[in-house]
C-alpha positions as CSV (number, residue, x, y, z in Angstrom):
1,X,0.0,0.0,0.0
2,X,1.3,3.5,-1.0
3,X,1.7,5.9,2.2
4,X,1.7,9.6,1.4
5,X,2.3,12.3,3.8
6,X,1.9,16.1,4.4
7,X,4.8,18.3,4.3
8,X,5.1,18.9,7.9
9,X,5.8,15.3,8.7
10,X,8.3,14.9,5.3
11,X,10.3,17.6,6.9
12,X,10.1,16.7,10.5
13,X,11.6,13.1,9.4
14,X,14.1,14.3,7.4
15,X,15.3,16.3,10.5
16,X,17.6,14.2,11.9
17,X,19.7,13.2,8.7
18,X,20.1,17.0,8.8
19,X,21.4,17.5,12.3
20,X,24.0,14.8,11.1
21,X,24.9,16.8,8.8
22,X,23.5,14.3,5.8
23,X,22.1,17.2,3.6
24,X,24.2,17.5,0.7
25,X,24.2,13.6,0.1
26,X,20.1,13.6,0.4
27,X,20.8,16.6,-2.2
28,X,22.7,14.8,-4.4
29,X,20.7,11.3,-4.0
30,X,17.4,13.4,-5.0
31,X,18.8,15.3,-7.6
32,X,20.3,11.9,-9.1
33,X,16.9,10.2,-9.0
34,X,15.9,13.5,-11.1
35,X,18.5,13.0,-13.7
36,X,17.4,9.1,-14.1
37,X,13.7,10.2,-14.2
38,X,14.7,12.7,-17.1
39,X,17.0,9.9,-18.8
40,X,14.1,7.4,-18.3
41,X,11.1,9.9,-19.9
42,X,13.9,10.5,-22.7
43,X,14.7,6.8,-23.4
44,X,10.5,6.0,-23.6
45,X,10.4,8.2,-26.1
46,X,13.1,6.9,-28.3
47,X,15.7,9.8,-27.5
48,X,19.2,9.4,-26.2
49,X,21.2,11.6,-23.3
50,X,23.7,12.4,-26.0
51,X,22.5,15.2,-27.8
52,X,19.0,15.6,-26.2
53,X,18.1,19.3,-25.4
54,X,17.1,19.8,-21.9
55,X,15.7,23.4,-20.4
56,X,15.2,23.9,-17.2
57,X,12.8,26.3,-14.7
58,X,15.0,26.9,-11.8
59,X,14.1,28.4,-8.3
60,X,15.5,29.6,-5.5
61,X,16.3,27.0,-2.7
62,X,16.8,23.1,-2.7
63,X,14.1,22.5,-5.3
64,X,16.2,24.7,-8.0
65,X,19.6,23.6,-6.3
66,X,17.9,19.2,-6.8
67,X,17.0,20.8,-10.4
68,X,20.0,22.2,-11.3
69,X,22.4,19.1,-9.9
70,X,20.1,17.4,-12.1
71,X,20.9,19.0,-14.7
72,X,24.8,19.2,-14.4
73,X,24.8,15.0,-14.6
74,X,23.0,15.3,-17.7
75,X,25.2,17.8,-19.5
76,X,28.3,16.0,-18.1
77,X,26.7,13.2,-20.3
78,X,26.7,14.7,-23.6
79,X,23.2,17.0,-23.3
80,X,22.5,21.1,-24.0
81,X,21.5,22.6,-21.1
82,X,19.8,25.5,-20.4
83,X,18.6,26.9,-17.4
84,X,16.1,29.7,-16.8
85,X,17.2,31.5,-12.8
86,X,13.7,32.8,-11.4
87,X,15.4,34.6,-8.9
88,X,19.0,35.8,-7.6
89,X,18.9,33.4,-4.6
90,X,20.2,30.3,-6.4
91,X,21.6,27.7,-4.7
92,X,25.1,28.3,-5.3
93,X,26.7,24.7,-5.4
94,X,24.7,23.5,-7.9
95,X,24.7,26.4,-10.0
96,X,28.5,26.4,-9.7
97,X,28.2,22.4,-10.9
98,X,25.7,23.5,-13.9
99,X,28.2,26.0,-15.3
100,X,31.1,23.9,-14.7
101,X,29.2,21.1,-16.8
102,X,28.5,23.4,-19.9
103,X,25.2,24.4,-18.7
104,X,23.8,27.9,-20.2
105,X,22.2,29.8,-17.6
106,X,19.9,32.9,-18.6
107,X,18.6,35.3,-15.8
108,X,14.6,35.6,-15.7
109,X,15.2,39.3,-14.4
110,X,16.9,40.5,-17.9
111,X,14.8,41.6,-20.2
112,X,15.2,39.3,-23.2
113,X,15.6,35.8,-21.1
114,X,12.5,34.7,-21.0
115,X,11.8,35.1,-24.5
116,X,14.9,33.2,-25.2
117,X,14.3,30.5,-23.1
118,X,11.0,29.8,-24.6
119,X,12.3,29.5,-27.6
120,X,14.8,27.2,-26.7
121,X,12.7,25.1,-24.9
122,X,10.1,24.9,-28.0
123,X,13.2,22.4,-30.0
124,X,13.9,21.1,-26.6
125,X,13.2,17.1,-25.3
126,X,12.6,18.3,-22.1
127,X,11.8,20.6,-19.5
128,X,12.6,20.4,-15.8
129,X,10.3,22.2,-13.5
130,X,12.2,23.3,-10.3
131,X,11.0,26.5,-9.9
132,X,8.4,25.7,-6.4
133,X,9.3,23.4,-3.5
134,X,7.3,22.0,-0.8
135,X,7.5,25.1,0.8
136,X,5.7,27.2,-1.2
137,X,2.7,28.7,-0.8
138,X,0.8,29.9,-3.2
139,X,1.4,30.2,-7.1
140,X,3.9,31.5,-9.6
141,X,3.8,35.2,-10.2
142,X,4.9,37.9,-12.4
143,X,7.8,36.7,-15.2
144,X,7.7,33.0,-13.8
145,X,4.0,32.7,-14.3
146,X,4.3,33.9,-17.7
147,X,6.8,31.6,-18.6
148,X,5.1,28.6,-17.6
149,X,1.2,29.7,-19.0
150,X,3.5,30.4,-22.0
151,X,4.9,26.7,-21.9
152,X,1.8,25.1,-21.0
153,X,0.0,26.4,-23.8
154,X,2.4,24.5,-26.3
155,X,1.0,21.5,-27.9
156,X,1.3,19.2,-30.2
157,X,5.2,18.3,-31.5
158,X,5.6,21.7,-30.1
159,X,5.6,21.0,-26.4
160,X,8.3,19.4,-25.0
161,X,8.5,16.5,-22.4
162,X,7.9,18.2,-18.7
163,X,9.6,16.1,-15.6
164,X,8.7,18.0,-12.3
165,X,11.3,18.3,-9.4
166,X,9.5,16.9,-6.4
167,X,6.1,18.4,-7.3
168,X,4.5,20.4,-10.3
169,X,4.9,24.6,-9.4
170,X,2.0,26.0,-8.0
171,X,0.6,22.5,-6.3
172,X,-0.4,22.4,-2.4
173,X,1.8,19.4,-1.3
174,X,-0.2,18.3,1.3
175,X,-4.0,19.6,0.0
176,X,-3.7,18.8,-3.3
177,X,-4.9,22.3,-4.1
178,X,-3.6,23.9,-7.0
179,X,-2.7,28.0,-8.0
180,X,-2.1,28.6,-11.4
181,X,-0.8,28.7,-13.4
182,X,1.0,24.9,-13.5
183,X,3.4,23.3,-16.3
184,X,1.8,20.3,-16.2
185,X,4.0,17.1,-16.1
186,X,4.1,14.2,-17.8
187,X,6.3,12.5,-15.0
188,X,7.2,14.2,-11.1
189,X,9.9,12.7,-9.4
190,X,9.3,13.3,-5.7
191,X,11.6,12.8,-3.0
192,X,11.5,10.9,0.1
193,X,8.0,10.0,0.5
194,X,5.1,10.5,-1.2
195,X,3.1,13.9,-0.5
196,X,-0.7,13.6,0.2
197,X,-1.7,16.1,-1.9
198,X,0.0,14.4,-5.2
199,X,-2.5,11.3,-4.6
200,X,-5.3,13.7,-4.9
201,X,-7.2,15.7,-7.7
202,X,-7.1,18.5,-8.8
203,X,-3.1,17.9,-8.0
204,X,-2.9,14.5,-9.2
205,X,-4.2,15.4,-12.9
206,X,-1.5,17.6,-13.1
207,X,1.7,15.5,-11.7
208,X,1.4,12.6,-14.8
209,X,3.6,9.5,-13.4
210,X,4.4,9.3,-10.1
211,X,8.5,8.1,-9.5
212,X,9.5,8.3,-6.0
213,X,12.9,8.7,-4.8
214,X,14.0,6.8,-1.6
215,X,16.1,9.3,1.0
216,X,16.1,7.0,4.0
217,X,13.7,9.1,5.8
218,X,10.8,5.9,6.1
219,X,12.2,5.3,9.4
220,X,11.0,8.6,10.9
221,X,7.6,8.9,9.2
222,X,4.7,8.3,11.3
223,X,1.5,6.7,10.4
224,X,0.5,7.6,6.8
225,X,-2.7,10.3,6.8
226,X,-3.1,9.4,3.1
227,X,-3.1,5.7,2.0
228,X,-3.5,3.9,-1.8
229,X,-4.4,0.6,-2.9
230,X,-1.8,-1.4,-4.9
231,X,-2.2,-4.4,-7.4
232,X,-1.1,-6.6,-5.0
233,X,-3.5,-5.3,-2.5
234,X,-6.0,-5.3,-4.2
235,X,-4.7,-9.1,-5.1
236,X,-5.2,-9.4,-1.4
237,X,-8.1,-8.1,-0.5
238,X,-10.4,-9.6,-3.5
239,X,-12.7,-12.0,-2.1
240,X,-12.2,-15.6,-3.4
241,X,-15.1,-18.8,-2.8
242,X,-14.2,-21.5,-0.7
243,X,-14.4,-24.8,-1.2
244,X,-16.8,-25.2,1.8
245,X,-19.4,-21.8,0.8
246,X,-22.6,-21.7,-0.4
247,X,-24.5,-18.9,-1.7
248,X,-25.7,-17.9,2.0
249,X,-21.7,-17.7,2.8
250,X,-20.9,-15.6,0.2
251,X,-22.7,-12.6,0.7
252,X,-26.3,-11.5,0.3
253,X,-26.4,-8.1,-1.1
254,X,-29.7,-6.2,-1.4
255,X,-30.6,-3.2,-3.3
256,X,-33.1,-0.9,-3.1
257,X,-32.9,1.5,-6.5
258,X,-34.7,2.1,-9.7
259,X,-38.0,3.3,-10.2
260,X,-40.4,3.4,-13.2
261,X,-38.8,6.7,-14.0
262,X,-35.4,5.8,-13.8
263,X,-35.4,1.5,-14.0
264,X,-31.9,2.0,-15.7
265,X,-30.3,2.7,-12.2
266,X,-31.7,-0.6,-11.1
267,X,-31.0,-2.7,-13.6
268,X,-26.8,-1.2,-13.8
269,X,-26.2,-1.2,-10.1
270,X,-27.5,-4.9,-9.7
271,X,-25.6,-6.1,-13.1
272,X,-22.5,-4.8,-11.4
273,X,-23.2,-6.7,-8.0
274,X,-24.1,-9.7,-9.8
275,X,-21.2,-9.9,-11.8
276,X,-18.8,-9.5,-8.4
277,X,-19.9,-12.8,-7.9
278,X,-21.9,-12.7,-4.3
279,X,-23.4,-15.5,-3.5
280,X,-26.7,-13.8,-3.7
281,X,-28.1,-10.6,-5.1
282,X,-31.8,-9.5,-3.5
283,X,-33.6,-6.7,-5.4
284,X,-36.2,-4.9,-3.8
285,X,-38.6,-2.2,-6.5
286,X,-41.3,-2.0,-8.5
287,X,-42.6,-5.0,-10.1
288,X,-41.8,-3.5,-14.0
289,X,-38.2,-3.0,-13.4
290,X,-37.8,-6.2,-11.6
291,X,-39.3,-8.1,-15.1
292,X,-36.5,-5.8,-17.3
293,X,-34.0,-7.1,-14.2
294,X,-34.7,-11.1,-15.1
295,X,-34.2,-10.7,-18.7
296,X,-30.7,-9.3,-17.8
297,X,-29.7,-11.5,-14.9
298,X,-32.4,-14.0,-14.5
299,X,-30.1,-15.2,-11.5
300,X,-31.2,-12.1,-9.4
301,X,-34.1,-12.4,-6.7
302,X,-36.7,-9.9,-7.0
303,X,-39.3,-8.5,-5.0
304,X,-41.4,-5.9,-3.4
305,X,-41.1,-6.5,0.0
306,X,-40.4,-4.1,3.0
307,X,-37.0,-4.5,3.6
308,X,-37.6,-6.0,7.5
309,X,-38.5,-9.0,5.5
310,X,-35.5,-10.1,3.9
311,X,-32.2,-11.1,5.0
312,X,-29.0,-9.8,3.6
313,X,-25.5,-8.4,4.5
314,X,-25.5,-4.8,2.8
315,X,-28.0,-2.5,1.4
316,X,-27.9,-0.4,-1.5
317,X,-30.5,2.2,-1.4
318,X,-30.7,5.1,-3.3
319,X,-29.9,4.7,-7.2
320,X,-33.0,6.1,-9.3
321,X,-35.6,6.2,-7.0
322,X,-36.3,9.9,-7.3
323,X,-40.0,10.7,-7.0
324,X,-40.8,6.9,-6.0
325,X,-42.6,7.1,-3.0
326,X,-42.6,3.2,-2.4
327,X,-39.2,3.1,-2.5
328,X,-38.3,6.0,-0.4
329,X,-39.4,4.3,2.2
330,X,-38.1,1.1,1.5
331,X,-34.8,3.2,1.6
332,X,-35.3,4.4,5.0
333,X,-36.5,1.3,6.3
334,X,-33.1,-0.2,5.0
335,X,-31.7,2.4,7.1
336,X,-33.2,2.7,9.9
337,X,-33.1,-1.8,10.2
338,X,-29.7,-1.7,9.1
339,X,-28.2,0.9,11.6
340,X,-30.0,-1.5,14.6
341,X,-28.2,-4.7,13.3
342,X,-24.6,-2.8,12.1
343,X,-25.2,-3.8,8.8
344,X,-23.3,-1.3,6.1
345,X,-25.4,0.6,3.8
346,X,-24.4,2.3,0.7
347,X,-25.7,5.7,0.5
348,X,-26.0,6.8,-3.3
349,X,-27.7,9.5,-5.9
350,X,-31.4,10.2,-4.3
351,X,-30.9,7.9,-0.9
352,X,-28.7,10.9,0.3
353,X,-31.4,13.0,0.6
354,X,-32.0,10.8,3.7
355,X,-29.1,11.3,5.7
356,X,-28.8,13.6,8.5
357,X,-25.2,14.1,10.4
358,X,-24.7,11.6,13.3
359,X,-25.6,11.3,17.1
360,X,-24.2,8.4,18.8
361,X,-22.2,7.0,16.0
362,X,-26.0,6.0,13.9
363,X,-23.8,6.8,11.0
364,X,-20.5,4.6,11.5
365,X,-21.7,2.0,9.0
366,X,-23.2,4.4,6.0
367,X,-20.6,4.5,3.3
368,X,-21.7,7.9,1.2
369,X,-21.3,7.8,-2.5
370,X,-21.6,11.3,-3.7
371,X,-19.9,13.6,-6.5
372,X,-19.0,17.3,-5.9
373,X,-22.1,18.7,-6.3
374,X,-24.3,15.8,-4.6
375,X,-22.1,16.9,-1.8
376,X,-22.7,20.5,-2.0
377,X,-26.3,19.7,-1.7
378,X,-25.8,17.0,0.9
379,X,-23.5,19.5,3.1
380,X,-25.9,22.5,2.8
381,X,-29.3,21.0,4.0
382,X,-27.5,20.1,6.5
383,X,-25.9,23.5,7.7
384,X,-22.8,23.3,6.8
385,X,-22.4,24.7,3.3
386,X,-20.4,24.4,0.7
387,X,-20.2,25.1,-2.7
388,X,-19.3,22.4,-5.3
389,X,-16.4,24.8,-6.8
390,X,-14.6,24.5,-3.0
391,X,-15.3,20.7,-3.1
392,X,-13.6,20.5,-6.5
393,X,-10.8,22.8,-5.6
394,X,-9.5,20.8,-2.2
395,X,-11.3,17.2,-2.3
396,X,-9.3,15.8,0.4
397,X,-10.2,18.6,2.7
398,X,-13.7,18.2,1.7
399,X,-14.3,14.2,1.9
400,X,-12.3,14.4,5.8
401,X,-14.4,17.7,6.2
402,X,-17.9,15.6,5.8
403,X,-17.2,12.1,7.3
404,X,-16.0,13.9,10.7
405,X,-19.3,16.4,10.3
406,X,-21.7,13.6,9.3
407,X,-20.0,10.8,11.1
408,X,-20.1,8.4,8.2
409,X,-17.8,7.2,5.6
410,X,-17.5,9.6,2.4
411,X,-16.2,8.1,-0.8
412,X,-16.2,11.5,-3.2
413,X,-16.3,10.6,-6.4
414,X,-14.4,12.3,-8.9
415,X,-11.2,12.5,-11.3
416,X,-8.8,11.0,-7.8
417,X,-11.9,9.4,-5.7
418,X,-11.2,10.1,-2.1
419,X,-12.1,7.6,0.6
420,X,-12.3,9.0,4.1
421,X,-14.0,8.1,7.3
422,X,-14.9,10.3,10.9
423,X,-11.8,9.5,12.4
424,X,-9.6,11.2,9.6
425,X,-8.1,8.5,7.7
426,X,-8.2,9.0,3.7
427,X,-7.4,6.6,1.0
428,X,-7.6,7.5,-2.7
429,X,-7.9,5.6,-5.9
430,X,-7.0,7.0,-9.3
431,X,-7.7,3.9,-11.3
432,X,-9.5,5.2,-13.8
433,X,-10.2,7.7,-17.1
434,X,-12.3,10.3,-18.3
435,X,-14.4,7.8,-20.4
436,X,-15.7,6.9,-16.8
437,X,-17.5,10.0,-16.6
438,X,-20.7,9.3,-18.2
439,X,-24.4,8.5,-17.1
440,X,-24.6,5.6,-15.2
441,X,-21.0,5.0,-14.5
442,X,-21.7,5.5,-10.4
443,X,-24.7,3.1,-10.4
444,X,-22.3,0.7,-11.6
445,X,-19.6,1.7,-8.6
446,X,-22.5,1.0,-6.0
447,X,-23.5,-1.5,-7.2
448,X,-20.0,-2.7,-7.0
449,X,-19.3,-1.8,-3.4
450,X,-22.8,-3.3,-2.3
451,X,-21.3,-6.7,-3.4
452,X,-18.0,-6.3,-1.9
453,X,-19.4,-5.3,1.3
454,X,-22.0,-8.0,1.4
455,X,-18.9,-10.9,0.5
456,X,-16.5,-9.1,3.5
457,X,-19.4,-9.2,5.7
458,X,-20.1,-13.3,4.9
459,X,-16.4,-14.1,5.7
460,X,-16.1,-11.9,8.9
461,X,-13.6,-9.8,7.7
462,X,-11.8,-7.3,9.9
463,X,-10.5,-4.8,6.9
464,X,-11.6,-1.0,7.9
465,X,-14.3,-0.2,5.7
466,X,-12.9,2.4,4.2
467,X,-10.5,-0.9,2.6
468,X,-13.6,-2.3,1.1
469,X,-15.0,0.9,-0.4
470,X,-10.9,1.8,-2.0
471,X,-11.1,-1.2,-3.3
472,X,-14.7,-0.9,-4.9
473,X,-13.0,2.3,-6.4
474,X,-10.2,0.8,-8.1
475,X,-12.3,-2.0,-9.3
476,X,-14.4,0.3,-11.0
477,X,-12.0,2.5,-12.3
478,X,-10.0,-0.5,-13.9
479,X,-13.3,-1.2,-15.9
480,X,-11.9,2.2,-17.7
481,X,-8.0,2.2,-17.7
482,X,-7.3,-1.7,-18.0
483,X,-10.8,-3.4,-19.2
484,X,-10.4,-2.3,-22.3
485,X,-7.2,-3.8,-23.0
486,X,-8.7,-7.4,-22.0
487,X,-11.3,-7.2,-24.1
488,X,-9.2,-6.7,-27.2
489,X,-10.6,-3.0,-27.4
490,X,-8.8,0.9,-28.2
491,X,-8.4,3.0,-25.5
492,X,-10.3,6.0,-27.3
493,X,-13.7,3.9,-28.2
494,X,-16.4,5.1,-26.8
495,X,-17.6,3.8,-23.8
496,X,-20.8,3.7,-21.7
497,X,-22.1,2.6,-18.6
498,X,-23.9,-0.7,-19.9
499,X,-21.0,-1.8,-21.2
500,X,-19.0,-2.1,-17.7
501,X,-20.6,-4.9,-16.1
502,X,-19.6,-7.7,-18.2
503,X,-16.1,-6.3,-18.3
504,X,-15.9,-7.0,-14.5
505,X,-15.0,-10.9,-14.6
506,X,-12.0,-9.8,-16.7
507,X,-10.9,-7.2,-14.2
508,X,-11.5,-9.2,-11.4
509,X,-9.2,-11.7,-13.0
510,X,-6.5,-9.5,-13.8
511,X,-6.4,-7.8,-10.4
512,X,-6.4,-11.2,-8.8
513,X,-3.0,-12.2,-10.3
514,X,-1.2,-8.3,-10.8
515,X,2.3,-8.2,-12.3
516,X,4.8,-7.3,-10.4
517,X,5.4,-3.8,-9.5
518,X,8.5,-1.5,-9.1
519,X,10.0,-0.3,-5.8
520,X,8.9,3.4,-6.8
């Protein structure tokens, strides 16, 4: 599992290899792992050290000093260097190890630098962005910030390769928030541990691949505020049938979603369920939706009973039944039965209408499934308001923000999802793609996370729940970034949300036996 930290705690462990006097050999190992980042980025896309042009956007302080180290090993190695001084307060070492390498250094505050450097780094491979550290706050300004909106507006065969020296310029290391504007990078290299605020959008979108460089500073980190699922967690945690089970020991999930208005919620959100494998899927809505269920997964055991009569191990409630008055109800007697047993309910679309904060932990078992703006709404009726444009700006905040308020799990859907529960801890998932993001899509992640719920429930297990409903996330988002590539299809076709059931098996498959994975 991925740990990611804030800031403070990054600099607090790397406190005591200071004190020993250890800080220009952390230097030098970060602004090594830099130089192989760059030579790796260069190599992917069939260019050599020899000969490649390499620009770079240099700050004052270690970030610039890392940057400009960096770029000294690759001009001792045969590339053109140029660097682009922000500010007089250069490290002085490392510029001193740039010039002495051949690198070309052009000062931001004379008047025909930045001009210059731009068109140098319009025929160059790559750019390195050193120009912010962890210690900024804030965004670029004045000359800088033109430079980079300048950069950043490039496309095509006219924008260069972007590496980013510990974090893209303008991010929020440990929020995630981001001030324009940002060069956004196609690979950050980030040193000694991960930073929360990477593993989370709007941040994340912005930072392309994630390389981390190892400083010896794990030793001193405390626990990890910011967690994410790997293949072989995921391997882990995936639920597997027994020899001995039957379809009581399995998992009984039961969903409460559709309506005559909007059957299509029903009918996605129990496909996905079904296809998780549970050993039972109970389905409780109108009679006309049930029929349009049995064509699709005959297996599926439908009704309209009250919820109090039917047994199962996690609820769904909430996809599609706008305006149903019959299944309102059923939702809050799901809820209100559900929160007497423990049972965990997933909250979703029109069932969050329903929920109220907490009093005497009612709410410790709800798992909330809402986007930005369902939260807005969500956060408002309830007297704490917030508009969906501050949700979208600082998610993290947000999601931690609402499960403390409403004493329930939040999983926020969006570009990162973030996972967080009252007590403050956070995963994210990033599994996904944009082709995600179309009607139906978070039927299909319920729907999902009812059935994993329901199976961890059946085999007693002691994962947190905020484990579970990770794991749901990068389930679903695989259906996007790796399903296609099972099924033998392109990346770019078109993709909708009926489609992502039957491509569950496949995933489930694949994230069952992951390859293995890299240190970094």
């Amino acid at each position: 599992m991925i740990s990611a930290h804030s800031t403070e705690a990054v600099r607090a462990a790397e406190q005591p290899l200071l004190a020993a006097g250890k800080g220009p050999a952390l230097m030098r190992a970060a602004a090594h792992g830099l130089a192989m980042g760059v030579v790796s980025l260069l190599r992917s896309h069939g260019h050599r050290i020899y000969g490649a042009r390499v620009t770079l956007l240099v700050g004052s302080g270690n970030n610039g000093g890392d940057a400009l180290y960096a770029g000294a090993w690759l001009a001792s190695h045969g590339a053109r260097a140029t660097a682009l001084l922000a500010d007089t307060r250069t490290h002085p070492a490392a510029l001193a190890a740039f010039e002495q390498a051949g690198g070309r250094c052009l000062a931001l505050a004379d008047d025909s630098a930045a001009s210059i450097f731009i068109t140098e780094a319009m025929v160059s491979h790559v750019v390195i962005d050193g120009l912010l550290g962890t210690g900024s706050r804030g965004g670029l300004r004045g000359a800088a910030a033109a430079v980079v909106a300048e950069l950043d507006g490039m496309s095509g065969a006219q924008r260069p390769l972007v590496v980013a020296c510990d974090l893209p310029s303008g991010v929020e290391a440990t929020t995630g928030e981001v001030h324009g504007p940002v060069l956004r990078a196609d690979l950050t290299v980030t040193f000694g541990a991960y930073k929360s605020g990477l593993l989370s959008a709007p941040a994340e979108q912005l930072c392309g691949k994630l390389k981390l460089i190892d400083l010896g500073i794990s030793g001193f980190l405390g626990a990890a505020p910011v967690r994410r699922l790997e293949p072989g967690d995921c391997a882990a945690l995936l639920p597997n049938p027994l020899a001995a089970d039957h379809k009581y020991t399995r998992g009984v999930a039961g969903i409460i979603a559709g309506s005559a208005q909007y059957p299509g919620a029903g009918l996605l959100a129990v496909a996905a369920a079904s296809a998780c494998g549970p050993g039972m899927v109970r389905y409780l809505g109108p009679a006309e939706v049930a029929a349009a269920l049995h064509l699709r997964n005959p297996e599926v055991v439908c009704s309209e009973d009250s919820p109090t009569n039917v047994r199962v191990q996690a609820w769904l409630i909430g996809p599609g039944i706008d305006g149903d008055e019959a299944q309102l109800q059923r939702a809050r007697e799901a809820l209100a039965s559900a929160r007497a047993a423990g049972i965990p309910v997933v909250v979703d679309a029109a069932g969050l209408a329903l929920i109220n904060p907490s009093e005497g932990g009612e709410n410790s078992r709800l798992v909330l499934t809402p986007h930005a703006g369902e939260l807005a709404a969500l956060l408002t009726r309830c007297g704490r308001p917030m508009s969906r444009s501050e949700i979208e700006a600082s998610p993290l905040a947000a999601a931690r923000a609402a499960a403390a308020f409403l004493g329930a799990v939040v999983l926020l859907k969006g570009p990162t999802t973030v996972v967080a529960n009252p007590q403050g801890s956070v995963l994210t998932q990033a599994n996904g793609n944009a082709r995600l993001a179309t009607a139906g899509s978070g039927d299909t992640l319920a729907g999902i996370l009812v059935a994993l719920l329901a199976m961890d429930a059946a085999r007693g297990s002691t994962d947190e729940l905020i484990v579970t409903d990770a794991l749901a996330a990068a389930v679903h988002g695989e259906l996007s970034s790796q399903g296609s590539e099972l099924v033998g299809e392109s990346p770019r076709a078109p993709l909708n949300a009926g489609m992502l059931a039957a491509r569950i098996p496949a995933v489930w498959a694949k994230l069952s036996t992951p390859l293995p994975t890299s240190a970094s």
